[in-house]
C-alpha positions as CSV (number, residue, x, y, z in Angstrom):
1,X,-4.9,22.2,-22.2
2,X,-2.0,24.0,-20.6
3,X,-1.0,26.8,-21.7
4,X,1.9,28.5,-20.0
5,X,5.5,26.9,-19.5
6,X,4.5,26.6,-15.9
7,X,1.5,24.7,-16.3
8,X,2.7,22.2,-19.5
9,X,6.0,22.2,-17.4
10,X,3.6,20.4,-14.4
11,X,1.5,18.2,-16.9
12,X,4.5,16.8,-17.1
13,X,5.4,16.4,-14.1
14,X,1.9,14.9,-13.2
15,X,2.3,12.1,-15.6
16,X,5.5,11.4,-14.0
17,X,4.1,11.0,-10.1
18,X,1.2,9.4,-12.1
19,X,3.4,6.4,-12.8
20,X,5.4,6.2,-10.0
21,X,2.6,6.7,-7.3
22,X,1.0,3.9,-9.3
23,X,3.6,1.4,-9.0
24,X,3.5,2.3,-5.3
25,X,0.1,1.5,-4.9
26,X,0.1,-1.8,-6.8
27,X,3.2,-3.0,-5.0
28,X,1.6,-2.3,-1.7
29,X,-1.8,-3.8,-2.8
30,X,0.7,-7.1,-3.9
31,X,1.7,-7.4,-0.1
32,X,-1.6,-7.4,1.7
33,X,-3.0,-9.6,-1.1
34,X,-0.3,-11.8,0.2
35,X,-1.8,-11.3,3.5
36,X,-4.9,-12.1,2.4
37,X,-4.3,-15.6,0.7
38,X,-2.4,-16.5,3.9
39,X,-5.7,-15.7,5.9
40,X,-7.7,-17.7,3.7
41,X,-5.5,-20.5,3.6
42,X,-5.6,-20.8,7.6
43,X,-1.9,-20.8,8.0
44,X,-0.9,-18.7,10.6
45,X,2.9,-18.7,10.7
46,X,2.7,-17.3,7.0
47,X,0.3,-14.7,8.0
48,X,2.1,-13.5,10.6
49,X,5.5,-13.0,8.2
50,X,3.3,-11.7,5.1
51,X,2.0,-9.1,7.7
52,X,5.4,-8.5,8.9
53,X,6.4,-7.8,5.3
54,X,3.7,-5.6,4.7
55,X,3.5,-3.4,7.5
56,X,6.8,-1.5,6.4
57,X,5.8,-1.8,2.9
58,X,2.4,0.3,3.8
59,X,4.3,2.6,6.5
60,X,6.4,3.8,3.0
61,X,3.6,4.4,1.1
62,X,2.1,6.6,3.9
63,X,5.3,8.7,4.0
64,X,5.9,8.8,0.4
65,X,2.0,10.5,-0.2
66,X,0.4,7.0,-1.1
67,X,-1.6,6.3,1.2
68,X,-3.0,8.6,4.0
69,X,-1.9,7.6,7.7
70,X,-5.1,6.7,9.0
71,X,-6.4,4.2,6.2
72,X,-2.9,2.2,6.8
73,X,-3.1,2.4,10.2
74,X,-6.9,0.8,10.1
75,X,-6.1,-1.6,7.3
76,X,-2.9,-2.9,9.5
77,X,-5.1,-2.8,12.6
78,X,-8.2,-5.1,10.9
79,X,-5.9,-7.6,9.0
80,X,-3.6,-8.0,12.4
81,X,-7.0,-8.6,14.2
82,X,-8.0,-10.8,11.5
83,X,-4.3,-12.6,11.6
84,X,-4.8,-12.7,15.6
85,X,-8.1,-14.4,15.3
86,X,-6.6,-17.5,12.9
87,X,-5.0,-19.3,16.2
């Protein structure tokens, strides 16, 4: 339990990033499940523009403390491959 002001005053705070870095993270996941479903549905025009919408999407998170650079960079570079490899 915290104790001084400094520590309840960052409890607080916590709970606060808690929340926001979790709407983040579910808003990201939302775009490459997007992704995704195009993949598995074979179309590869709506791949292409649900990876296009995505990749900025996942670039924010990265800045904003989400996500750390090198897991968006592979999961961009394994679902462009996968996108590549529809034709």
């Amino acid at each position: 339990m915290a104790n001084t002001p400094q520590s309840k005053k960052r409890a607080r705070q916590n709970t606060s990033r808690l929340a926001v870095n979790k709407a983040r993270r579910s808003r990201i996941r939302t775009y490459l499940r997007k992704v995704e479903e195009a993949i598995a549905s074979g179309d590869k025009d709506a791949a292409m523009a649900a990876l296009r919408a995505a990749q900025p999407e996942l670039m924010r998170g990265v800045s904003k403390g989400v996500f750390h650079k090198n897991t968006a960079s592979r999961k961009m570079s394994r679902l462009s491959s996968r996108v590549k490899a529809l034709g």
